[in-house]
PyMOL Python script that loads the backbone (N, CA, C, O; Angstrom):
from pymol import cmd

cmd.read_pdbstr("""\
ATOM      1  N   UNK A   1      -7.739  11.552   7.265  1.00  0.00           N
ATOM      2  CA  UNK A   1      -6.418  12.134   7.241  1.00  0.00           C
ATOM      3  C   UNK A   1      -6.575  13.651   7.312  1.00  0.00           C
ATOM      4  O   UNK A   1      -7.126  14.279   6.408  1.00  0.00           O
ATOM      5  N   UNK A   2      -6.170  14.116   8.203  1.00  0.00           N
ATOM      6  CA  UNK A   2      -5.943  15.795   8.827  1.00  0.00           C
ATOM      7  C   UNK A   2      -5.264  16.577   7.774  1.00  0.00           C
ATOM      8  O   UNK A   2      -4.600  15.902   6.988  1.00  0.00           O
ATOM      9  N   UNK A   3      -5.287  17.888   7.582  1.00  0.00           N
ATOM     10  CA  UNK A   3      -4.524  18.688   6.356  1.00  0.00           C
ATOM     11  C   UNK A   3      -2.922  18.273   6.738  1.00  0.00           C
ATOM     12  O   UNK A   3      -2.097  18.466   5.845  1.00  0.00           O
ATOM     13  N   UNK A   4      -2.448  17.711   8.026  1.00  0.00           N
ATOM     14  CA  UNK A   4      -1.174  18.274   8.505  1.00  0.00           C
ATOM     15  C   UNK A   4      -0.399  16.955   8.246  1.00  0.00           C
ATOM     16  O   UNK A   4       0.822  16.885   8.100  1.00  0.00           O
ATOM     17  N   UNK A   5      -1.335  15.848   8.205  1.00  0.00           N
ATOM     18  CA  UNK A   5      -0.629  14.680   7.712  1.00  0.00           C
ATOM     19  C   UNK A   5      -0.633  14.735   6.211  1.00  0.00           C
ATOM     20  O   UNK A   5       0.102  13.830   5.816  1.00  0.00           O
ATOM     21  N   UNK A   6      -1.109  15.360   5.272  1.00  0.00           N
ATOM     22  CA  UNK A   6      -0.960  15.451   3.990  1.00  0.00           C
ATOM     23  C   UNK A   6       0.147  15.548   3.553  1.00  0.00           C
ATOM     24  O   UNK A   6       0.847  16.417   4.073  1.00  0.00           O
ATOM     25  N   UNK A   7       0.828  14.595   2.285  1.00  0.00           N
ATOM     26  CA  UNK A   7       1.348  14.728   1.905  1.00  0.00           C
ATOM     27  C   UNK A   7       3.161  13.716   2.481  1.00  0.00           C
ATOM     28  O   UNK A   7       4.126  13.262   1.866  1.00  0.00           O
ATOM     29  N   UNK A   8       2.701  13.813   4.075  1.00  0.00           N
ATOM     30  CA  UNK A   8       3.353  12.824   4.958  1.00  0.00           C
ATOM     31  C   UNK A   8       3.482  11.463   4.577  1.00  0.00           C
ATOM     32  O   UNK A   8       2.405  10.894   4.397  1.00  0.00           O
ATOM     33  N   UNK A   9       4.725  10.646   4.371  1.00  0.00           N
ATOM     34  CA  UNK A   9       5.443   9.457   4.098  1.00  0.00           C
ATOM     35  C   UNK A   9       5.043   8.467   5.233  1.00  0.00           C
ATOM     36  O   UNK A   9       5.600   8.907   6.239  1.00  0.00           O
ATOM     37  N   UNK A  10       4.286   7.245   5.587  1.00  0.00           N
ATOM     38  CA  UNK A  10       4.343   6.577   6.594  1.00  0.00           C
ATOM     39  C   UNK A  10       5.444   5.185   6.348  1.00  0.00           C
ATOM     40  O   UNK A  10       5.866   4.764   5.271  1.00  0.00           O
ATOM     41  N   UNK A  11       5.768   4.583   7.945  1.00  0.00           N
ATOM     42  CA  UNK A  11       5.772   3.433   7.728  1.00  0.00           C
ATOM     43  C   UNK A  11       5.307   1.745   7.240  1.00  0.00           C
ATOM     44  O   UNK A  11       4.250   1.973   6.650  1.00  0.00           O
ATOM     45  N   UNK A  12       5.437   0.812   7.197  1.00  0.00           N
ATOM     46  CA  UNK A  12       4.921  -0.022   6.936  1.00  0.00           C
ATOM     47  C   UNK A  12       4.272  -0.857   7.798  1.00  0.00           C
ATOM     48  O   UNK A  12       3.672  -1.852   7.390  1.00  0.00           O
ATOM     49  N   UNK A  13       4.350  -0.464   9.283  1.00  0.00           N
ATOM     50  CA  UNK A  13       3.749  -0.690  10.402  1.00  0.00           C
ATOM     51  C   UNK A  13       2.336   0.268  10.438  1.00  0.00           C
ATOM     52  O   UNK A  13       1.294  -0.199  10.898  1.00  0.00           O
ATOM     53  N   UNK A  14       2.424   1.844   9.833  1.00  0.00           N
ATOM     54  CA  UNK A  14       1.370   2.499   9.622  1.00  0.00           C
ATOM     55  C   UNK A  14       0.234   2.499   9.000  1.00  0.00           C
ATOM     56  O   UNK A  14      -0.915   2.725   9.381  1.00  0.00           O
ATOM     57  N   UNK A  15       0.838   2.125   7.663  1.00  0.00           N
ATOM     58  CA  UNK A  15       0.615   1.024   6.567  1.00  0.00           C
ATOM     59  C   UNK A  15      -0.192   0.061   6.879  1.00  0.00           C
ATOM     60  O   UNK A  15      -1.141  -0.079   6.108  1.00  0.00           O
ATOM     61  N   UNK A  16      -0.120  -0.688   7.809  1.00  0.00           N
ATOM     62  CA  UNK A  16      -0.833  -1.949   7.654  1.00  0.00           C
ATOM     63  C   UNK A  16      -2.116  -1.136   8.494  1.00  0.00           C
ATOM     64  O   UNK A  16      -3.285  -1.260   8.128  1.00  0.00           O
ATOM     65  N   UNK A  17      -1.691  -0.250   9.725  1.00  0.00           N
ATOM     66  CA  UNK A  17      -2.584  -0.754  10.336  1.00  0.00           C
ATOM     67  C   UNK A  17      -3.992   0.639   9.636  1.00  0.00           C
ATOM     68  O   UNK A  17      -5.144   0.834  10.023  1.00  0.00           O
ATOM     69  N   UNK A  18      -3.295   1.230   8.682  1.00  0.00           N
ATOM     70  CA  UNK A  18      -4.378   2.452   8.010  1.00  0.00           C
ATOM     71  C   UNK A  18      -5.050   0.997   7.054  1.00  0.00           C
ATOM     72  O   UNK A  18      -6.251   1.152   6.833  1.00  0.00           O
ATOM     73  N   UNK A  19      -4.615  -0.008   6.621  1.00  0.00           N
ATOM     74  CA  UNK A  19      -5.619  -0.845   5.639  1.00  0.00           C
ATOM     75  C   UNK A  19      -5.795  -1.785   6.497  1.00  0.00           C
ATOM     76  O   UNK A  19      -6.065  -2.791   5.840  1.00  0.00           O
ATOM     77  N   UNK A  20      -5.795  -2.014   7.536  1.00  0.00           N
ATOM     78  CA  UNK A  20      -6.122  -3.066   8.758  1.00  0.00           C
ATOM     79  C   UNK A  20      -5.955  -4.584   8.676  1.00  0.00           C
ATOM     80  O   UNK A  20      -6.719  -5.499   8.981  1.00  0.00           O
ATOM     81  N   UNK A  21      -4.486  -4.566   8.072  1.00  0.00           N
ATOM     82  CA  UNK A  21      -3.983  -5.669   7.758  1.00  0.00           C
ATOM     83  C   UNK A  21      -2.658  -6.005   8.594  1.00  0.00           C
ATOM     84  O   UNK A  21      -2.349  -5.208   9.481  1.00  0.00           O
ATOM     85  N   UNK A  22      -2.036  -6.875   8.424  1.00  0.00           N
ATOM     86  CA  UNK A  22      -0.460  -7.248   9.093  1.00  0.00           C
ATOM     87  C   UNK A  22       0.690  -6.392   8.704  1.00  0.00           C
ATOM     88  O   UNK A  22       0.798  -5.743   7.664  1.00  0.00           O
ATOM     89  N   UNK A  23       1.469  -6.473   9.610  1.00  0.00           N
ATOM     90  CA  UNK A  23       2.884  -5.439   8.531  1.00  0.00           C
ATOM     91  C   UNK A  23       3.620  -6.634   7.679  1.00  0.00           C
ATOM     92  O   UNK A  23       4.522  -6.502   6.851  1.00  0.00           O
ATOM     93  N   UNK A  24       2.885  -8.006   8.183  1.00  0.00           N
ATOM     94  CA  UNK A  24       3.749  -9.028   6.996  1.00  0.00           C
ATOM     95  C   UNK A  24       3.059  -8.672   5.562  1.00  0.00           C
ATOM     96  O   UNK A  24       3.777  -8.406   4.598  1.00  0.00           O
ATOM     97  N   UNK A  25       1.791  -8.678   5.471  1.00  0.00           N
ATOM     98  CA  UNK A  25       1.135  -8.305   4.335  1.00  0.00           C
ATOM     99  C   UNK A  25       1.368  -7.266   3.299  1.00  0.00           C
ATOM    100  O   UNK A  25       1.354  -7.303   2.068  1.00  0.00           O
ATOM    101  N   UNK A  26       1.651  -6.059   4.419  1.00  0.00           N
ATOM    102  CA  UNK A  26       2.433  -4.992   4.020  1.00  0.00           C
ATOM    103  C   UNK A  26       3.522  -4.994   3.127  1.00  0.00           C
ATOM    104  O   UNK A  26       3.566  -4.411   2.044  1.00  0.00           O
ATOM    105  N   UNK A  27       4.363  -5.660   3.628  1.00  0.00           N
ATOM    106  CA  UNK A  27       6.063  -5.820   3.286  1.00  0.00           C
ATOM    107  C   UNK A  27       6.100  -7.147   2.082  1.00  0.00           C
ATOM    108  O   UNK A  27       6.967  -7.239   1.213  1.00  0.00           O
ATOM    109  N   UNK A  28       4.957  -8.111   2.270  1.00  0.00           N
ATOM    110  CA  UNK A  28       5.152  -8.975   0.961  1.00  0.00           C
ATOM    111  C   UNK A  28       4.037  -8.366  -0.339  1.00  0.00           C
ATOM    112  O   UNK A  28       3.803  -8.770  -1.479  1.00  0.00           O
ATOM    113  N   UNK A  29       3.796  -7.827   0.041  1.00  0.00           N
ATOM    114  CA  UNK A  29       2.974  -6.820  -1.156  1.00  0.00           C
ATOM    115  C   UNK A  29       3.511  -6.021  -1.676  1.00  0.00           C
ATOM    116  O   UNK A  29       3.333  -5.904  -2.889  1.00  0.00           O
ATOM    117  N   UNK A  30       4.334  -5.195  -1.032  1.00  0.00           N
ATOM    118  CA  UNK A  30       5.722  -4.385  -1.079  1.00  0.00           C
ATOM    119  C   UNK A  30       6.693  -4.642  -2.306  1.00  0.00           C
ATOM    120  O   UNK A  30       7.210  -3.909  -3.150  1.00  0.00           O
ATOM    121  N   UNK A  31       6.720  -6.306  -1.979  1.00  0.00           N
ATOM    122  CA  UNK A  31       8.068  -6.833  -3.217  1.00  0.00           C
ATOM    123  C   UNK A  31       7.771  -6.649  -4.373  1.00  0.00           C
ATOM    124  O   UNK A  31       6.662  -6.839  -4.873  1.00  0.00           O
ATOM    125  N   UNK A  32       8.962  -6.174  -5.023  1.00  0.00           N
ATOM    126  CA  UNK A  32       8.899  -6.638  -6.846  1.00  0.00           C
ATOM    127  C   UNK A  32       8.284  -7.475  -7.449  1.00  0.00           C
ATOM    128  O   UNK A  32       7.828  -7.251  -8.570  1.00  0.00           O
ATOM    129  N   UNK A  33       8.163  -8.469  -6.906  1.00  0.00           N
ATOM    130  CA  UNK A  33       7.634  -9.996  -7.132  1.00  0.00           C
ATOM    131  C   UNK A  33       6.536 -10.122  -6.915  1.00  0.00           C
ATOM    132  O   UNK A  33       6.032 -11.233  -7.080  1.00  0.00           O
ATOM    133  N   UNK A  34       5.675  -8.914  -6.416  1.00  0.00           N
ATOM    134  CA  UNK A  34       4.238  -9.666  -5.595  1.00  0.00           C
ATOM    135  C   UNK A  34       3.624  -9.501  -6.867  1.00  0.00           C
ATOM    136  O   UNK A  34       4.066  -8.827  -7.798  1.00  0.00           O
ATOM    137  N   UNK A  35       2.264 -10.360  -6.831  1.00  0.00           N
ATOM    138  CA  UNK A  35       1.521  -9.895  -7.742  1.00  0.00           C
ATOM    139  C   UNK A  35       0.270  -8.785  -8.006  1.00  0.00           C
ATOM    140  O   UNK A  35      -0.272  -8.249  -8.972  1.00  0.00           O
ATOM    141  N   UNK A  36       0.176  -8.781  -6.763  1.00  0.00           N
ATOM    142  CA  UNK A  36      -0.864  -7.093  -6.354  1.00  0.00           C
ATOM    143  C   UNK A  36       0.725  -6.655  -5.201  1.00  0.00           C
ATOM    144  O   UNK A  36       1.336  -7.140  -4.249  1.00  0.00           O
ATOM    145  N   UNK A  37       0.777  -5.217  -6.274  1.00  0.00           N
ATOM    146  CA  UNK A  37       1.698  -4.436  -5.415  1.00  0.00           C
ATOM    147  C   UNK A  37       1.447  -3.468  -4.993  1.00  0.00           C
ATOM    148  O   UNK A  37       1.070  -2.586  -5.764  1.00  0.00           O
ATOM    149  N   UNK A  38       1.537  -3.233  -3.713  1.00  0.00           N
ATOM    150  CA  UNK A  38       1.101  -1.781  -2.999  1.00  0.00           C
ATOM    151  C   UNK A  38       2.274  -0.488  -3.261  1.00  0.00           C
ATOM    152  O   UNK A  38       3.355  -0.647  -2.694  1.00  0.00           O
ATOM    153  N   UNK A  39       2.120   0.562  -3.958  1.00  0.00           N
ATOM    154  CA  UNK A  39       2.748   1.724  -3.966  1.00  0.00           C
ATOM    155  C   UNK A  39       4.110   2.047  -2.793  1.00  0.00           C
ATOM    156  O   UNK A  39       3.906   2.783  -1.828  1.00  0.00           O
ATOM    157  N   UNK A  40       5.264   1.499  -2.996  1.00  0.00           N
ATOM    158  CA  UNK A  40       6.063   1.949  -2.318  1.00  0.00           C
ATOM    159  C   UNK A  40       7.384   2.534  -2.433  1.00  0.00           C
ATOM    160  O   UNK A  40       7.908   2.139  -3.474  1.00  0.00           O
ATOM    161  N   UNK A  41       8.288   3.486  -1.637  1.00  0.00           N
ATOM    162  CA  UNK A  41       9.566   3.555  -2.444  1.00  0.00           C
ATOM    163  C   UNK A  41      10.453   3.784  -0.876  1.00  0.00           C
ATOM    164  O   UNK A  41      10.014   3.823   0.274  1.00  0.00           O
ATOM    165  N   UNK A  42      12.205   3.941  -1.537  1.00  0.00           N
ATOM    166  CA  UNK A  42      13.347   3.477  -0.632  1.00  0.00           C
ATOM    167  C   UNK A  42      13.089   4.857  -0.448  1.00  0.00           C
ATOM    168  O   UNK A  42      12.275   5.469  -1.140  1.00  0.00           O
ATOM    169  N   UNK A  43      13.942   5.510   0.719  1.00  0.00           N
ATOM    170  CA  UNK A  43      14.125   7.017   1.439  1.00  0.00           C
ATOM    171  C   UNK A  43      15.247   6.416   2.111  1.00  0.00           C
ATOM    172  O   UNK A  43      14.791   5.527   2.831  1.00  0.00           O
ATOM    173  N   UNK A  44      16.282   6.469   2.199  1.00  0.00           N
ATOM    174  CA  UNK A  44      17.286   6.146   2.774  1.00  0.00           C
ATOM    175  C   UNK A  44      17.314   4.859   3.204  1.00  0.00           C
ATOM    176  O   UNK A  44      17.750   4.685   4.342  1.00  0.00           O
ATOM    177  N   UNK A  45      16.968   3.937   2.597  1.00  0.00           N
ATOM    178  CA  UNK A  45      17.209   2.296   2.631  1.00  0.00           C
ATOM    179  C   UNK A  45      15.939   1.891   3.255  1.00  0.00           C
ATOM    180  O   UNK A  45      15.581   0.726   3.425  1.00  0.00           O
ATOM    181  N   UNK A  46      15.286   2.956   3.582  1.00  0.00           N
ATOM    182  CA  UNK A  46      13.825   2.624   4.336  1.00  0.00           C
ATOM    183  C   UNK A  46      13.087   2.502   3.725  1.00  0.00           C
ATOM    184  O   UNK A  46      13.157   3.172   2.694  1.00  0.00           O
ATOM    185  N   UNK A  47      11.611   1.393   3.935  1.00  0.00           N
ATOM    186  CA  UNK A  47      10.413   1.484   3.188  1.00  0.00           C
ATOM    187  C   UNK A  47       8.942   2.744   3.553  1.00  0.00           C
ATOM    188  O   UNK A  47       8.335   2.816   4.621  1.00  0.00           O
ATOM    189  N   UNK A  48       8.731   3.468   2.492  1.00  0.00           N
ATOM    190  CA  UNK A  48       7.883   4.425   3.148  1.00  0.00           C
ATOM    191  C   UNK A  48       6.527   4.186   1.964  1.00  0.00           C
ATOM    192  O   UNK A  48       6.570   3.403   1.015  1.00  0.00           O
ATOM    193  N   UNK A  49       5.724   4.807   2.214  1.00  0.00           N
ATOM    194  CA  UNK A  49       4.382   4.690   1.957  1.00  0.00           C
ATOM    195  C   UNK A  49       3.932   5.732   1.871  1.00  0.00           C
ATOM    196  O   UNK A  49       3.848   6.502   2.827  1.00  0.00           O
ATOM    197  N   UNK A  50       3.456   6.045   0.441  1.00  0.00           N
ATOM    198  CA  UNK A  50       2.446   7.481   0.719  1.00  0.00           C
ATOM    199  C   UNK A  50       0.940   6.596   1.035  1.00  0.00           C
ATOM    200  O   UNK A  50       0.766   5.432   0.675  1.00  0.00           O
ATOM    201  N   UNK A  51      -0.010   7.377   1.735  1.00  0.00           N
ATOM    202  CA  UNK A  51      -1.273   6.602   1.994  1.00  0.00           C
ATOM    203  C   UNK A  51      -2.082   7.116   0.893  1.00  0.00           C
ATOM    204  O   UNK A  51      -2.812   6.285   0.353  1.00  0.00           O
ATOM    205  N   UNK A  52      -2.110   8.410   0.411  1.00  0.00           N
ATOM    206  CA  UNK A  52      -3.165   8.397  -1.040  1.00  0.00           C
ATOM    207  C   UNK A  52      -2.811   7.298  -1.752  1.00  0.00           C
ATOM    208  O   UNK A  52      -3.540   6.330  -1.974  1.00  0.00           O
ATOM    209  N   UNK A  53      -1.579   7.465  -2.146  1.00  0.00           N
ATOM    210  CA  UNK A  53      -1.394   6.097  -3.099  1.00  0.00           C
ATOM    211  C   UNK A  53      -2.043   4.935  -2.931  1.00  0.00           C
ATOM    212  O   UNK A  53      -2.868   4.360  -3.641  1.00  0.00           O
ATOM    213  N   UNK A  54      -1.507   4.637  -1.785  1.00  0.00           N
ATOM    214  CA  UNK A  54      -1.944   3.034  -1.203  1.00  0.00           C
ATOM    215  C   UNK A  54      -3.350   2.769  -1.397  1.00  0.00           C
ATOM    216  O   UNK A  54      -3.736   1.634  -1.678  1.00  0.00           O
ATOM    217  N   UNK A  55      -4.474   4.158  -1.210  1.00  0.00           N
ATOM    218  CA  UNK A  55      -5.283   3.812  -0.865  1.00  0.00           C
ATOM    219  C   UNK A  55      -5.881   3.794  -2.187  1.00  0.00           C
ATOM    220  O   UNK A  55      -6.867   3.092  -2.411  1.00  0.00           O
ATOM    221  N   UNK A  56      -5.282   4.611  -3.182  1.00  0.00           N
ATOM    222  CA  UNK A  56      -5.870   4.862  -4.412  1.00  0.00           C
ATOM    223  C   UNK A  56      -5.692   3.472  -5.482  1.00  0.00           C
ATOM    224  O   UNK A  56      -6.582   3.135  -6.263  1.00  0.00           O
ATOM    225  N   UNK A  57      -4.654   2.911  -5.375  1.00  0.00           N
ATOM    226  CA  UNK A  57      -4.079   1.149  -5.242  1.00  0.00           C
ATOM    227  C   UNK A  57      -5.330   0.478  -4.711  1.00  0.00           C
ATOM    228  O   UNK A  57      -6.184  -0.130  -5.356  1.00  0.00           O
ATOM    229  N   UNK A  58      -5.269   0.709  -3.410  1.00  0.00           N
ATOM    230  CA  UNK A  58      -6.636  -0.450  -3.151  1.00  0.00           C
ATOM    231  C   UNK A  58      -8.010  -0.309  -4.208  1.00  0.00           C
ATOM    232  O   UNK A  58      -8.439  -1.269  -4.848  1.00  0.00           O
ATOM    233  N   UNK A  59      -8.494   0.818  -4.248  1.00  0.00           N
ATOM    234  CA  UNK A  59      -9.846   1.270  -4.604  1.00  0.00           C
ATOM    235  C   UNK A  59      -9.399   1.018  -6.018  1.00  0.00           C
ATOM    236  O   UNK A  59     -10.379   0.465  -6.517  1.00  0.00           O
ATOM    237  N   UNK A  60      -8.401   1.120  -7.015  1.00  0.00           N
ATOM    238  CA  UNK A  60      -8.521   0.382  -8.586  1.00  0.00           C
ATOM    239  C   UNK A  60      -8.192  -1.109  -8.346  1.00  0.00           C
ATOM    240  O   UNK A  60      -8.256  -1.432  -9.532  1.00  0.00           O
ATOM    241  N   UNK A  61      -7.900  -2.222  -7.734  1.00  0.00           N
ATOM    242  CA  UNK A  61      -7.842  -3.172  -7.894  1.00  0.00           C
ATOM    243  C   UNK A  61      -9.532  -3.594  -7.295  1.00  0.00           C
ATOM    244  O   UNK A  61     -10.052  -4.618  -7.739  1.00  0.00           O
ATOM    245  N   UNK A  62     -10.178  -2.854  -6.433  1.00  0.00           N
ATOM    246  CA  UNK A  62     -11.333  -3.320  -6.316  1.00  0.00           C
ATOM    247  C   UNK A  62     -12.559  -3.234  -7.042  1.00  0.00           C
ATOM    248  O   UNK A  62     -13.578  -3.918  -6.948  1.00  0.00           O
ATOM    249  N   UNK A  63     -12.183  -1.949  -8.028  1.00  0.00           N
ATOM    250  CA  UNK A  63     -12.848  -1.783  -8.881  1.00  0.00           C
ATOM    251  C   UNK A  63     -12.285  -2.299 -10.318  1.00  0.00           C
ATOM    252  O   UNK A  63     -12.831  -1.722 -11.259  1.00  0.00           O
ATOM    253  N   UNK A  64     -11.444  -3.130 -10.632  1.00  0.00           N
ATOM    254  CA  UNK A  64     -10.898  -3.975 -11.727  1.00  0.00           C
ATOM    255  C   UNK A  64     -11.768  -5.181 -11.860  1.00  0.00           C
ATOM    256  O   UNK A  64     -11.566  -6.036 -10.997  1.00  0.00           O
ATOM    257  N   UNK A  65     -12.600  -5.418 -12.658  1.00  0.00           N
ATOM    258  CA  UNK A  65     -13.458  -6.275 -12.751  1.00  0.00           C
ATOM    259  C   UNK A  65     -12.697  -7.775 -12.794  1.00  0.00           C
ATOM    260  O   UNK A  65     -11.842  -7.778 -13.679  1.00  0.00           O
ATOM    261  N   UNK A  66     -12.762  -8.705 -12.265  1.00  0.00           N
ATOM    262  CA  UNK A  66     -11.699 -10.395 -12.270  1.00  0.00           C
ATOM    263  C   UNK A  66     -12.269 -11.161 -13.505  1.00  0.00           C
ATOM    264  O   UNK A  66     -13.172 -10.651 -14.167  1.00  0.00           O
ATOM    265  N   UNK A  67     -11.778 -12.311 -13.801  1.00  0.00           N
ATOM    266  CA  UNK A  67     -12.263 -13.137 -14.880  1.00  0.00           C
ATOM    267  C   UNK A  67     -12.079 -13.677 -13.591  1.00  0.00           C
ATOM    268  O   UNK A  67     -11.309 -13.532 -12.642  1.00  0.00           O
ATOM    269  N   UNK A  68     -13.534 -14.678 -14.044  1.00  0.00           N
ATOM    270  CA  UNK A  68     -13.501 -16.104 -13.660  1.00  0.00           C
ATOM    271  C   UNK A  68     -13.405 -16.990 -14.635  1.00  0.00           C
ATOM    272  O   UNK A  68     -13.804 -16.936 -15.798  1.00  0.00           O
ATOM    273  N   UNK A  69     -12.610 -18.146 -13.815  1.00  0.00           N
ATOM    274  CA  UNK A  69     -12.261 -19.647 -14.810  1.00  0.00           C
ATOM    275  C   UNK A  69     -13.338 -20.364 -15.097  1.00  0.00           C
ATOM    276  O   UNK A  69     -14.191 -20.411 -14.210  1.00  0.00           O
ATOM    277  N   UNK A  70     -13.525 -20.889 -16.004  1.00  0.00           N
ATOM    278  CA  UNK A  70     -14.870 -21.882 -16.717  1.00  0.00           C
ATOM    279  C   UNK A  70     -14.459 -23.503 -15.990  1.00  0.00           C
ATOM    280  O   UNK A  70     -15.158 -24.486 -16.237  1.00  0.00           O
TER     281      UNK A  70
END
""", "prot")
cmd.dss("prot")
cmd.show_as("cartoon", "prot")
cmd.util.cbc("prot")
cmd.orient("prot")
């Protein structure tokens, strides 16, 4: 990410494709309801994305150690 995109709001089409996933993935990760939720908020009824966030989101759930079931 360039100094000039800093700080810049993306879409959820941008979104997917900066974590190289679907924009469905995107948008159901998105919900209230999900259970891993990606960092997002409304801007005029729109969904936007900061990418530090997102990315800072990814990198603590990967570093959150899991239980496994017995």
């Amino acid at each position: 990410m360039n100094e000039e995109e800093k700080g810049r709001l993306i879409t959820a089409v941008e979104c997917a494709r900066l974590l190289g996933v679907s924009w469905s993935w995107v948008i159901r990760h998105s919900a209230p309801s999900a259970k891993f939720r990606i960092p997002v908020m409304k801007v005029g009824g729109l969904l936007r994305y900061d990418p530090e966030q997102v990315l800072a989101c990814i990198r603590n759930a990967n570093a959150t150690p899991k239980s496994v079931g017995v």
